[in-house]
N, C-alpha and C positions, 0 to 999 in steps of 0.2 A: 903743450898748450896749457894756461891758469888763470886769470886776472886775480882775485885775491887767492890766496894759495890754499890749499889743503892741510887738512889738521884734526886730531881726534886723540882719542886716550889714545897713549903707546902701544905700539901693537904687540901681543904677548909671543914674546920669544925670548931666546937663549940675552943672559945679560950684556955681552959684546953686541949685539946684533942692537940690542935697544938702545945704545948708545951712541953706535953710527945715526941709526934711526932719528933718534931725538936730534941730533947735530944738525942731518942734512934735512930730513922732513916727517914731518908727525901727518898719520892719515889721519885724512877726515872720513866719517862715518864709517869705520872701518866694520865692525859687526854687522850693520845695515847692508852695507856695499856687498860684502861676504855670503852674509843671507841669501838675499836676492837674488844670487849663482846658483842656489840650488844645487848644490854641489852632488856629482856622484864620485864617490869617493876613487873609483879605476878612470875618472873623466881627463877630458883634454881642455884644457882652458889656457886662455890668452889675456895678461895683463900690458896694455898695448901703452904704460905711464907708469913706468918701474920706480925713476927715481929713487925715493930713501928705500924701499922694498917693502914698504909696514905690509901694504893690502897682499903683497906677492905673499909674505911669510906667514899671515894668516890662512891667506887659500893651502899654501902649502902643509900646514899643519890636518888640515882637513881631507885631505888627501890620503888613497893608501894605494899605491902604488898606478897614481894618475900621474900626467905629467901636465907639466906648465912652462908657456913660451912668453917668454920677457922683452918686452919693446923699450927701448929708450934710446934717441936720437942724442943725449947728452953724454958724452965719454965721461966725465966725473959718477955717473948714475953706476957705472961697472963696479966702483971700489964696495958697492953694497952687496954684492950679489950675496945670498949664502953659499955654502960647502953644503951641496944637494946635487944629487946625479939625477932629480926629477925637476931640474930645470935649467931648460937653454934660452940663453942671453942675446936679444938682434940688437945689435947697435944703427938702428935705422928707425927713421920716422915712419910711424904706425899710420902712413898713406899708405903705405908700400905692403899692408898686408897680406893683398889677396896675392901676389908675388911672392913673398918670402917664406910664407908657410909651406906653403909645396917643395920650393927647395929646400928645407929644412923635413924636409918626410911627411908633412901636414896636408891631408887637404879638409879634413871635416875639424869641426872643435863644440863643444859643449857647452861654452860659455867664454863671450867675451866683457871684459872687466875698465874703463875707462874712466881715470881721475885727469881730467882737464885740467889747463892750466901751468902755473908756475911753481915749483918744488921754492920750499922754506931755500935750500941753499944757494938757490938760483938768486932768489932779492936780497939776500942776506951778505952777497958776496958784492963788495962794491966794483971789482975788476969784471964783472958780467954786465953790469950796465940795466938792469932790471929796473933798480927802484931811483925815485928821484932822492930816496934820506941821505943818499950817499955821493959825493962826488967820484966820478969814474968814466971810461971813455962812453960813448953813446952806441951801446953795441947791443943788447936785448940776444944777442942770436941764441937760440936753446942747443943749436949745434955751432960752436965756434969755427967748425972749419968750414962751414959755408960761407960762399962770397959777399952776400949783400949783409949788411948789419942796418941800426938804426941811425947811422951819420951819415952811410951811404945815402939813404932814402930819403932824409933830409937835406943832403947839400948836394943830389944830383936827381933826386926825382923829377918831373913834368910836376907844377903849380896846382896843374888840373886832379893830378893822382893823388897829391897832399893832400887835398880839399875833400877828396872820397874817402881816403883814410882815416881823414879825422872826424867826417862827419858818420860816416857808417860804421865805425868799428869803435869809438868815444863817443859819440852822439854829443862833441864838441858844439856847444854851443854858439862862440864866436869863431869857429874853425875858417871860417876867411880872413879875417882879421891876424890870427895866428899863422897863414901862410905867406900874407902881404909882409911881415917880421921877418919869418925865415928867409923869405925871397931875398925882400934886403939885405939882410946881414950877409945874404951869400954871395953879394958884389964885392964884399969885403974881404970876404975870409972865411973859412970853412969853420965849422959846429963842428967841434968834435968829444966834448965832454957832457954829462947830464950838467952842470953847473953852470956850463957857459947858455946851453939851450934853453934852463927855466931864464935868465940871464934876458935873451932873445924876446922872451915872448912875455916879459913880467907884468906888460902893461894892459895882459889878456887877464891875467889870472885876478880873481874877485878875492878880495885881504879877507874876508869872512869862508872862505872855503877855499884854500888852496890847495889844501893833502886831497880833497875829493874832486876838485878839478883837474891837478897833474893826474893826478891816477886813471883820468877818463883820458889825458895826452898820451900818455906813459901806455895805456892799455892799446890804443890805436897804432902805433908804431909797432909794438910788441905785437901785437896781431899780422899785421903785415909783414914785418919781419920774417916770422916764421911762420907764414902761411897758414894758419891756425884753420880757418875757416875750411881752406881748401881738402885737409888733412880731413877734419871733420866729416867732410862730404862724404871723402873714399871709401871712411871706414867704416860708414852706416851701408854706406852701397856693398861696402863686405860682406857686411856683417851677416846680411840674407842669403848669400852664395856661402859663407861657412859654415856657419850653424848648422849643427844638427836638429830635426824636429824635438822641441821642448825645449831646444839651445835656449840661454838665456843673454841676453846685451844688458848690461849696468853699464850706465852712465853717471857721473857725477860732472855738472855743469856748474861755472862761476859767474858767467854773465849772460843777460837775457840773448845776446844772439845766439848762443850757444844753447842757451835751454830749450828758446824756441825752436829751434831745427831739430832736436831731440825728438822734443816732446809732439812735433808733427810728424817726423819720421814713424816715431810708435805707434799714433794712432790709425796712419794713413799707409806706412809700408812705401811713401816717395817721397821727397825731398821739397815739392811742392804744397803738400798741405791738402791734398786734392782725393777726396774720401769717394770710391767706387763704392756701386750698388749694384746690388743685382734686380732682376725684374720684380724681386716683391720689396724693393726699397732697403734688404737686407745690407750694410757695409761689406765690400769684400778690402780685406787687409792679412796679410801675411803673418800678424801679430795677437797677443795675446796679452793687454796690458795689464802687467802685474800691480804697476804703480799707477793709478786713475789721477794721483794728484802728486805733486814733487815731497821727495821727503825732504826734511831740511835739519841740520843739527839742533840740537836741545842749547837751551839758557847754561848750560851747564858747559857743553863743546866748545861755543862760543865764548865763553868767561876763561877756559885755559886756552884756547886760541882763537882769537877774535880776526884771523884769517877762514877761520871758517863759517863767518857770518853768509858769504855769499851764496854757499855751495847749495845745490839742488840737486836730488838725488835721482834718478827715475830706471825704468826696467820693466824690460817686455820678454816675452814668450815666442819662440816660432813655433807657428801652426806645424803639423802635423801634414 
């Protein structure tokens, strides 16, 4: 899951390793992110958005003889791994966690680690179908061998389901407008490239912002796509069933749906926002917010990757 991707200084490791790194994707906040694990050095931690590995081979380095479980639903994400006997690779979407860990020997963990969103390689690659800079099929899928892609959803969706896509997940402005296009054009002939689709709906986009209005189309399909939101859900609902007490969850978040569900998950311990008390008005919450306010990269992160303008950092505690 990313809407603007992730990015930070290189993360310090061996010089082959920083080169894949730098190619496929540069972490963002990656100290920060690190920090906030609280690492115990014999611990068990889960980085559930392995991609290019910066944040993986950070934790790893801090580590002495703890292990660490690597998530990534993208089969390209494997070619990173390092040569480490202290960590194993799921090639599986990090919904699937409260499942996978156990079969893999896991059931408790000391810290789960989560950089949302889209890896540098993944936009960067015009055959992925991520970004609108590129002409290429209209595909977004973070797992390619899954069935549905972004042309499926487009040129066989329900009108009705377009309409929620792009209004919930882009906070598309004329997101009816832009369905009444697709509809049409799809008497005609099927969408099947980013090219032909900005093509489709040109007469939505405003000439004084187009890169920041695709990017809100571009984000809503991609979310749907791969289930972003859903994924999300699973893994906070995990997150409380794995952790150990003083466990720590970092998140880094790219767009306000994302941040928002976070950042009430931590405070409130559900997924609703919905803060319990007890009889002297005391909150009861499962959590221990480490982060009271998001952290967000420096003028600095931002100026060497201006992908990581969006990112919001946040982290909590389990109670005891």
């Amino acid at each position: 899951m990313k809407q603007a991707s992730q990015a930070h200084h290189p993360a310090k490791s061996q010089p082959n390793s920083c080169i894949i790194e730098s190619s496929y994707h540069i972490p963002v906040l990656l100290e920060q992110s690190i920090d906030l694990l609280n690492l115990k050095p014999d611990g068990i931690y889960v980085d559930v958005t392995f991609g290019g590995g910066g944040h993986s081979r950070e934790l790893l380095k801090r580590l002495q003889g703890g292990r660490l479980i690597a998530f990534d639903r993208d089969p390209d994400a494997k070619a990173n791994l390092p040569e480490d006997d202290r960590i194993t690779f799921i090639p599986e979407d990090f919904q699937f966690i409260e499942t996978m860990l156990p079969a893999y020997g896991v059931d408790k963990v000391d810290g789960i680690l989560a950089d949302l969103g889209v890896s540098s390689h993944q936009f960067d690659t015009a055959e992925r179908g991520f970004s609108f800079r590129f002409e290429g099929p209209l595909d977004m899928r973070m797992n390619p061998n899954q069935s549905t892609s972004a042309a499926t959803l487009i040129n066989e969706a329900d009108p009705e389901l377009l309409l929620s896509i792009f209004r919930q997940f882009g906070e598309v402005p004329n997101a009816k407008k832009v369905v009444r296009l697709i509809t049409e054009q799809r008497e005609g002939g099927r969408i099947q490239t980013t090219g032909h689709f900005e093509t489709v709906i040109r007469s939505c986009i405003p000439a004084h912002r187009r890169s920041k209005y695709l990017a809100q189309v571009f984000q809503a399909l991609r979310i749907a796509v791969n289930k972003e939101m859903e994924s999300l859900t699973a893994l906070l609902n995990a997150s409380l069933k794995l952790l150990n007490p003083e466990g720590r969850l970092v998140i880094i978040a790219y767009h306000s749906l994302e941040d928002r569900l976070v950042k009430r998950f931590m405070k409130t311990g559900n997924l609703n926002g919905e803060l319990v008390k007890d009889f002297y008005g005391k909150p009861i919450t499962p959590w221990n917010q480490i982060t009271r306010k998001a952290i967000q990269p420096s003028e600095a992160e931002i100026e060497m990757n201006p992908r990581a303008r969006s990112a919001r950092l946040r982290a909590a505690e389990k109670r005891e």
